[in-house]
N, C-alpha and C positions, 0 to 999 in steps of 0.2 A: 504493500500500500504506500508505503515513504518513499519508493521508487518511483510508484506512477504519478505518485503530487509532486515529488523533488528528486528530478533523474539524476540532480549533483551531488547528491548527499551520499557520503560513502557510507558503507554497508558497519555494521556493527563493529566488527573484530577491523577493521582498517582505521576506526574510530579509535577504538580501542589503542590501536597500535602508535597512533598520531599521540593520543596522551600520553604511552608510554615514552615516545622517545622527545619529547617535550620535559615531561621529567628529567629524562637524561640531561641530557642539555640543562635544563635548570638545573640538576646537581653537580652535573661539569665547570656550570661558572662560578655557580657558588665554591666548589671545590678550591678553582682558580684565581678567584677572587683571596679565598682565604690565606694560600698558599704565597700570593704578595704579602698579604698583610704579615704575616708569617717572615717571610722575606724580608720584610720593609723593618719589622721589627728587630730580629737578628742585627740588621745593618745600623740600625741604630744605636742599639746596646753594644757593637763592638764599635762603632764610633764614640760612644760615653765612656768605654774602656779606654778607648786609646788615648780618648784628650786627659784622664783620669790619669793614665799611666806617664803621658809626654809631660803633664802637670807636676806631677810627685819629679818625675828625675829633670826636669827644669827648676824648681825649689831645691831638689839638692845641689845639684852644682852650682844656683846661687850660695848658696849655703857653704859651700865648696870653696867655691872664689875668696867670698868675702873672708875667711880664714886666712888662706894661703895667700892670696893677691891682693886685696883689698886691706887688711888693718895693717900691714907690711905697708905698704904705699902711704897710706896715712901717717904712719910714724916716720915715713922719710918727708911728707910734705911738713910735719909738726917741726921736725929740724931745720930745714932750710927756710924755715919761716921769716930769721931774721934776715937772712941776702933775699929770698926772692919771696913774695907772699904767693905760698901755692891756692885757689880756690876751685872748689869744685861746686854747681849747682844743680837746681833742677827747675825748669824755664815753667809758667802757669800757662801750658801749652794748648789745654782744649777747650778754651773760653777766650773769644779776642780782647776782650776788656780786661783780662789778667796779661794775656800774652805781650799787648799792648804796652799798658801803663804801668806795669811791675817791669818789667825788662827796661822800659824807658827810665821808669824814678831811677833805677839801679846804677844804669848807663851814665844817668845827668850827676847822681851823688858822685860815679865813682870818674867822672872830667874833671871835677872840682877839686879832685885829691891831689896835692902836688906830686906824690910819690909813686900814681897809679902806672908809670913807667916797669917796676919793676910788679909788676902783679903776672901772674902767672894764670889763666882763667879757664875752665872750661864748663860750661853747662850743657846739660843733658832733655833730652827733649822727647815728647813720642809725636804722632799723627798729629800738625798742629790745626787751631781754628781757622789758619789764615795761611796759606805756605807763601804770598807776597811778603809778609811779614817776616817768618823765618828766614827767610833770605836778605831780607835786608839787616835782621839781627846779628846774619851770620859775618856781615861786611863787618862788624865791631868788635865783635868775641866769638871765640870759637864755639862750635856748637856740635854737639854726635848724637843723629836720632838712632836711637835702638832701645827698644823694649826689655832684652837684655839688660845692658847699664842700666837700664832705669832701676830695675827690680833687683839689683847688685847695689846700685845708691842708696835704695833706700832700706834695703840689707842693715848695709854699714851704716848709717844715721842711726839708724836703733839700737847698734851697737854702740857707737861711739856719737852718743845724743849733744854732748860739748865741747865737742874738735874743732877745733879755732880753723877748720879748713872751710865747712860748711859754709855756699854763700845766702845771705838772708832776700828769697825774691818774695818775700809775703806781705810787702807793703808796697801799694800804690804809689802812695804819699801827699793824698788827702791828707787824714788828718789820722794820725798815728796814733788811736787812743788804748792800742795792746799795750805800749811803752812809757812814754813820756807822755802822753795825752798833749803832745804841743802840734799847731799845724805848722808842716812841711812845705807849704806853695813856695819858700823862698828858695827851696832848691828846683823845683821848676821854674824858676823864671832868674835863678843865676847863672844858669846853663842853658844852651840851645838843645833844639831839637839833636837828636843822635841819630838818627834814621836818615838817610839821604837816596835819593834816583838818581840812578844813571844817565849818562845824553841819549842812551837807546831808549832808557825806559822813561826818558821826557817824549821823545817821538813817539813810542807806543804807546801814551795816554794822549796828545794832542790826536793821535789816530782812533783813541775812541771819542772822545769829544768831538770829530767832524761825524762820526756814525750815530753820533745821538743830536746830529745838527748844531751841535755849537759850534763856533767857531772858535780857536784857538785865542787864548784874549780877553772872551766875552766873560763876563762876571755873570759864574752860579754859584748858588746855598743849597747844599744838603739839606734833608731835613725826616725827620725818621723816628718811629716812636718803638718803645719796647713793648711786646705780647708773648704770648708764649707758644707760638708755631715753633722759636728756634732749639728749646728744652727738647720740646716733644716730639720736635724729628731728628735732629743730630747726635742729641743725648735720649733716646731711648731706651738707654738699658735703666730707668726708672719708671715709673708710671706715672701718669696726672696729676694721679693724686700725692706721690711723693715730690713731685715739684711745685704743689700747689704754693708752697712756700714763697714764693717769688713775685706770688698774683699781684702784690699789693704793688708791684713796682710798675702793671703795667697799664698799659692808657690808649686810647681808640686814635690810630693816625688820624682819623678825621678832623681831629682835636685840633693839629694841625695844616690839617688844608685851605682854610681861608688866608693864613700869615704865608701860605706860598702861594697862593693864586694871586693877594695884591701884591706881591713881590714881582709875579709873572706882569703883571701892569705897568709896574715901573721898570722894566727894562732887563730883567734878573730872568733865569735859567732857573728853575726849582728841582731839583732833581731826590724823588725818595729812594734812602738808602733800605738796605738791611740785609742778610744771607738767606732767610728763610724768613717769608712773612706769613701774617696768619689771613690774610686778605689783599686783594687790587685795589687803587684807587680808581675814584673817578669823577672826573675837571671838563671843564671847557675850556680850557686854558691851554693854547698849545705848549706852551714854554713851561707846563708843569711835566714831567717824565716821569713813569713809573718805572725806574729805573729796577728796581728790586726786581720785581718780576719779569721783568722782558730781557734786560741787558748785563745782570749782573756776575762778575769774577772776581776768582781775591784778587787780582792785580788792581782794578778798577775799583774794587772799592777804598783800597789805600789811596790810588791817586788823586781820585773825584776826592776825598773829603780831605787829603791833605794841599789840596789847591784851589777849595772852592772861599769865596769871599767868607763867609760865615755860616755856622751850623745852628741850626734849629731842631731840639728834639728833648729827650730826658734822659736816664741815667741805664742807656741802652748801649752796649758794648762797643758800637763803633763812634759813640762818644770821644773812648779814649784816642781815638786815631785822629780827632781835632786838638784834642789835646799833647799828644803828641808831637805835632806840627804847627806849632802854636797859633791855630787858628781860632779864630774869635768863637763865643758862645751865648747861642741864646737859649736858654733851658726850659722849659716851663713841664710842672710836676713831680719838681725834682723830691725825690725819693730814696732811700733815707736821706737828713740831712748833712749829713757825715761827707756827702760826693757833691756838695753843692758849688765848687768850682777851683781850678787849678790856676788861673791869670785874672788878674787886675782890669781886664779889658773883658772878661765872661759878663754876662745881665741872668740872673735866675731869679723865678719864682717858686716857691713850694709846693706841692701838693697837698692838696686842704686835708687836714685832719678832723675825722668826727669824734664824739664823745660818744665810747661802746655803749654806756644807759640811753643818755638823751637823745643820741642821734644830733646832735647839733655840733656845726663848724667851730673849731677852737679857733680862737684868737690870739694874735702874737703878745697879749697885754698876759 
C-alpha cells in the first residue's frame, strides 16, 4: 500500500538500514570529534609541562648565575667604586610615562654631576612601551634588553638589597615625597632635554607631517586625554577589574575637543595623541586629526609631541614626552596632584574632587 501512494519510499529493512548507518557515522564523528579533544588535550598538558619544566631550570641557572657570576661582579664593582663609579639599573620599561620621565629625571640629575665622566652605567631593559624611545635612551647610556639579565638583576637586588651599585630609576621627579618630601622641578629645568633626533630622523618626521598635511613649519598642539583602552589591551595579563584602580585618572577626550577645534580656527594643526585609545573623534574641523587612530607609530608619537607648539591633555603617559622636551603644558584634570607640572611655563587645573557622603565639589579654601 506505501508503495502505490509513495513509489519513493524505500521499503522497511532499506529504512532500516539508512538508520543504521546514520548511527554509524554519528558514532564515527562523535568518536572523532573526541579523539581531538583527547589530542588537543594531551598537547596541552605536555605544553604546561614543558613551560613548567623550561620555568624551574631557567630559575635555577638564574639562581646559578647570581652565585657564581653575579655577587662576584658586585664585589668587584663595590671596589672600584672609588676610581670608576660602576652602576647597574633596570629602565621602567612597559609604561611610557615611567620609561619616559624616570630615564629622563635620571639623565638631567646625573649632566648636573661634575664627576658623571667617570660613571661606568649600564641599564637593563625588556619589551619597551615605546622602542623610539629606547633608542634614543640608548644614544646616552648603554642599554641590554634581555629577559635573562633582567631576572639575574633582580636575582641579585634581593640579595644584595644595599649595594651602593644599584641605580635608583623610581623617581620621576615631580615631587619626591618617598624621601625628602621636597619638589625636584629645579632639576628639570637646570638641565636640558637628554633625548635628541637625528638629521635622518628630522626628515623622517617632516615626512610624516607632509602625510598628515602639514606643512613642515606650521605650528601644531597635541592634545590627548587618558582612558583605559591602553591597560586593557597592552597590559592584559590583569583584568578590568584589577586595573580598575587607575579609573579615577581618567577623563572623556571630548572634554577636550572644543580647546582644539578653536585652536583649528586660529590657524593651529590639532592633532590627538595616544597608543591605544578607547574611542574616535569626531570634528568639522579639518585641521583637527585623529591622529591616534589612523596614523599613529612610536617614532611619531615622540616626534609630533616633542615639536608641537604646546600640549593639551592630563596626566596621560605621553605627557611625559612634552615634558621631556621641554614643551609647554596645558593640563586640565590633573590627577593626582602630586604630577601637577615639571616647568614654570606649564598652566594646570585640577580635577574636581567630591565629598564621598555629600556628593558635593571640594573647594580649595
Amino acid at each position: 500500500m506505501d508503495k502505490l501512494l509513495y513509489p519513493n519510499l524505500p521499503n522497511l529493512e532499506s529504512r532500516m538500514n539508512l538508520v543504521e548507518s546514520h548511527k554509524v557515522a554519528g558514532l564515527a564523528r562523535l568518536r572523532h570529534e573526541y579523539q581531538k579533544f583527547v589530542d588537543a588535550d594531551w598537547r596541552n598538558r605536555i605544553f604546561l609541562v614543558r613551560r613548567a619544566v623550561f620555568w624551574c631550570i631557567r630559575r635555577v641557572t638564574v639562581k646559578i648565575l647570581s652565585v657564581l657570576v653575579g655577587l662576584p661582579l658586585l664585589e668587584v664593582g663595590r671596589l672600584v667604586r672609588p676610581f670608576v663609579a660602576v652602576g647597574i639599573g633596570m629602565l621602567r620599561y612597559d609604561r611610557l610615562g615611567h620609561l619616559v620621565a624616570n630615564t629622563e629625571f635620571w639623565l638631567r640629575r646625573r649632566s648636573l654631576r661634575k664627576d658623571h665622566s667617570r660613571e661606568i652605567n649600564l641599564l637593563l631593559t625588556g619589551r619597551p612601551a615605546n622602542r623610539q624611545v629606547l633608542t634614543m635612551i640608548k644614544r646616552r647610556v648603554t642599554v641590554w634588553e634581555s629577559n635573562l639579565l633582567l631576572e639575574l638583576y633582580r636575582e641579585l637586588k634581593n640579595r644584595r638589597q644595599n649595594s651602593p651599585i644599584w641605580i635608583d630609576l623610581g623617581t620621576t621627579g615631580w615631587i619626591d615625597l618617598g624621601t625628602t618630601g621636597a619638589n625636584l622641578r629645579e632639576i628639570w629645568n637646570c638641565a636640558g632635554p637628554q633625548m635628541s633626533f637625528t638629521p635622518d630622523e628630522h626628515r623622517q618626521g617632516e615626512r610624516i607631517l607632509r602625510s598628515l598635511g602639514i606643512v613642515p613649519g606650521e605650528p601644531f598642539v597635541c592634545f590627548c586625554s587618558r582612558d583605559r583602552a591602553y591597560l586593557e589591551t597592552v597590559h592584559n595579563y590583569r583584568t578590568r577589574d584589577q586595573w580598575s584602580y587607575h579609573d579615577y585618572r581618567d577623563c572623556d577626550i571630548n572634554n577636550y575637543l572644543p580647546a582644539a577645534e578653536f585652536l583649528a580656527t586660529q590657524g593651529l594643526w590639532a592633532l590627538r595623541m595616544g597608543a591605544v585609545v578607547e574611542k574616535p573623534i569626531k570634528s568639522s574641523q579639518p585641521r583637527v586629526i585623529d591622529y591616534a587612530t589612523k596614523f599613529r607609530s612610536d617614532f611619531a608619537d615622540v616626534y609630533l609631541m616633542a615639536h608641537c607648539k604646546f600640549f593639551i591633555g592630563s596626566t596621560a603617559g605621553n605627557l611625559c614626552l612634552s615634558n621631556a622636551f621641554n614643551v609647554p603644558c596645558a593640563l586640565a584634570n590633573i590627577v593626582p596632584l602630586g604630577y601637577i607640572s615639571v616647568s614654570p611655563k606649564d598652566l594646570f587645573i585640577p580635577k574636581k574632587y567630591r565629598h564621598a557622603e555629600s556628593r558635593r565639589f571640594l573647594t580649595f579654601r
